[in-house]
N, C-alpha and C positions, 0 to 999 in steps of 0.2 A: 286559861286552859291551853290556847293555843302557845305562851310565850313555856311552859313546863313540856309541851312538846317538841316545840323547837331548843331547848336547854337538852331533854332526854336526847336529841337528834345528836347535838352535836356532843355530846359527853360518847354515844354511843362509837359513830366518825370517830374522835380522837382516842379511846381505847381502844378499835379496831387498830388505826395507823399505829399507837404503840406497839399493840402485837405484834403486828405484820413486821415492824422495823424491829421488834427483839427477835424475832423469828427472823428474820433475814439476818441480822447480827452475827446471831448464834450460828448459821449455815454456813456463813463466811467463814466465824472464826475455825467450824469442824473440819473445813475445808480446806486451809491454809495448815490445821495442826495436821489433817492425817495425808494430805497430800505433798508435804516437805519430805517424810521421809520415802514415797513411793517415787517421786521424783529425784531422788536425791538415789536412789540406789537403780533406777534405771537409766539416768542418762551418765552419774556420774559428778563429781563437785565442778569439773571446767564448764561443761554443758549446761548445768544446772545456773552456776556463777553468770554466764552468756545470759541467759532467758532472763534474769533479773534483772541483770545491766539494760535489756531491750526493753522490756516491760517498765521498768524504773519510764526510762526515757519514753516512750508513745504515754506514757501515765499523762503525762505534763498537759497532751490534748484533750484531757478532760475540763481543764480551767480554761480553756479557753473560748466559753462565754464571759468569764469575767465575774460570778457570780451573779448573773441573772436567773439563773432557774430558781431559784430558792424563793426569790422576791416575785417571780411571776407566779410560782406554783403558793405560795403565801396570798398574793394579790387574787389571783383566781379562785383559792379559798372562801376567803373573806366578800370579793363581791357576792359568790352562789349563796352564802349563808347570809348576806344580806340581800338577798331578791333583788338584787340589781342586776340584771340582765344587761343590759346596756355596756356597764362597765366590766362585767364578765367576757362579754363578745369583743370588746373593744381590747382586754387584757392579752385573750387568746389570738386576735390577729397580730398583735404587737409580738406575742410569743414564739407564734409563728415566722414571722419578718425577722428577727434577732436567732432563733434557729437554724433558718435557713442560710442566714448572714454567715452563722458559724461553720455549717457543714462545708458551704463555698470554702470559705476561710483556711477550714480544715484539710479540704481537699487541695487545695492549694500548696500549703503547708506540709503534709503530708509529702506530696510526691517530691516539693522541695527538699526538703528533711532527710528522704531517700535517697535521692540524687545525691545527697554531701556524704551521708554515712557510705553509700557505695564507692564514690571519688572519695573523698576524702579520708576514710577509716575512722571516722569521729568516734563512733560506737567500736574501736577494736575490740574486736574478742579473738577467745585462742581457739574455738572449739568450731567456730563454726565459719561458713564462707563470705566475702564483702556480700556478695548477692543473698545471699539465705539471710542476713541480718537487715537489708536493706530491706527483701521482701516483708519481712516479718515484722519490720519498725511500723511499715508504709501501712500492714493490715491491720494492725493493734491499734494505731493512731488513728484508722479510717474509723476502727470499731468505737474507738472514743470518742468521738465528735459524731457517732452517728446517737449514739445516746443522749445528746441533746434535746434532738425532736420525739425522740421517743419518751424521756421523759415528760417533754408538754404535754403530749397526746395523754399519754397515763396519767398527769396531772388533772385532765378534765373526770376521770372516773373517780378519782379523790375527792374531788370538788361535787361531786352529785352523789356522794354516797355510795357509789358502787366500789366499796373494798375491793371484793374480789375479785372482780371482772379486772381493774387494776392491776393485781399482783400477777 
C-alpha cells in the first residue's frame, strides 16, 4: 500500500513538473513571438540588432556553473524520494558552496567583462553608447548568474512536492 502511494506520489511530482515546464515553454515561446514585433517597431531594427548582440553575450553567464544544476537539482530529487535525508542535506550544502562559487565568479566576470566592452568596444553596436552597453552587459550577466542560487533554492520545493510554491 505504502510502495502504490509513494509510485502515485511521484507519478503525481512528475506530471506536475511536465506541466509547469509546457507551461513555461509555451510563455516563453508567446513571449519571444508577440514581443519581436513590439520591439522591433518601437526601438527600430539598429536598437533592436544592439539588445540581441548584448543579450546573446551576458546569455553565455548562464553556463557558467558548468552544468551542475541539472545534476544537483536531479541529485536532490532523487535523495528526497529516497528518504535519505542525510544525503539530501549533504547535496543541498554542496549546492549551495558551488552557487555561491558562481555568483563570486560571475561577479567577477561580469564587471571584467564590462570593463573590456566599455575599453575596448568588443560588444560594438551602432545604436547605442560604450557605457549604456557596458552597463547593460554587466546587469544581464549579474541577472544570469544570479539565477543559479535561485534555482537551488526552487530546486528544494521540487524535491518536496511543493510544485507551486516553486513556480
Amino acid at each position: 500500500a505504502t510502495d502504490d502511494l509513494h509510485i502515485r506520489s511521484r507519478r503525481k511530482r512528475l506530471l506536475s513538473s511536465y506541466t509547469a515546464g509546457a507551461l513555461s515553454l509555451g510563455a516563453r515561446v508567446g513571449q519571444q513571438l508577440l514581443l519581436f514585433p513590439a520591439f522591433l517597431v518601437a526601438w527600430g531594427p539598429r536598437l533592436y540588432e544592439d539588445w540581441l548582440i548584448i543579450t546573446a553575450a551576458a546569455a553565455f553567464f548562464g553556463l557558467i556553473d558548468v552544468g551542475t544544476r541539472p545534476y544537483l537539482h536531479n541529485t536532490i530529487l532523487l535523495a528526497w524520494a529516497a528518504q535519505d535525508k542525510a544525503r539530501y542535506h549533504r547535496t543541498f550544502r554542496l549546492g549551495l558552496s558551488v552557487a555561491l562559487f558562481c555568483v563570486a565568479a560571475g561577479v567577477i566576470l561580469a564587471s571584467t567583462g564590462a570593463a573590456i566592452v566599455y575599453s575596448a568596444g568588443v560588444l560594438a553596436t551602432e545604436a547605442m553608447s560604450a557605457q549604456a552597453v557596458a552597463t547593460i552587459f554587466a546587469l544581464m550577466a549579474l541577472r544570469a548568474t544570479l539565477e543559479i542560487p535561485a534555482d537551488l533554492l526552487g530546486n528544494t520545493y521540487w524535491a518536496r512536492g511543493e510544485v507551486a510554491r516553486g513556480i
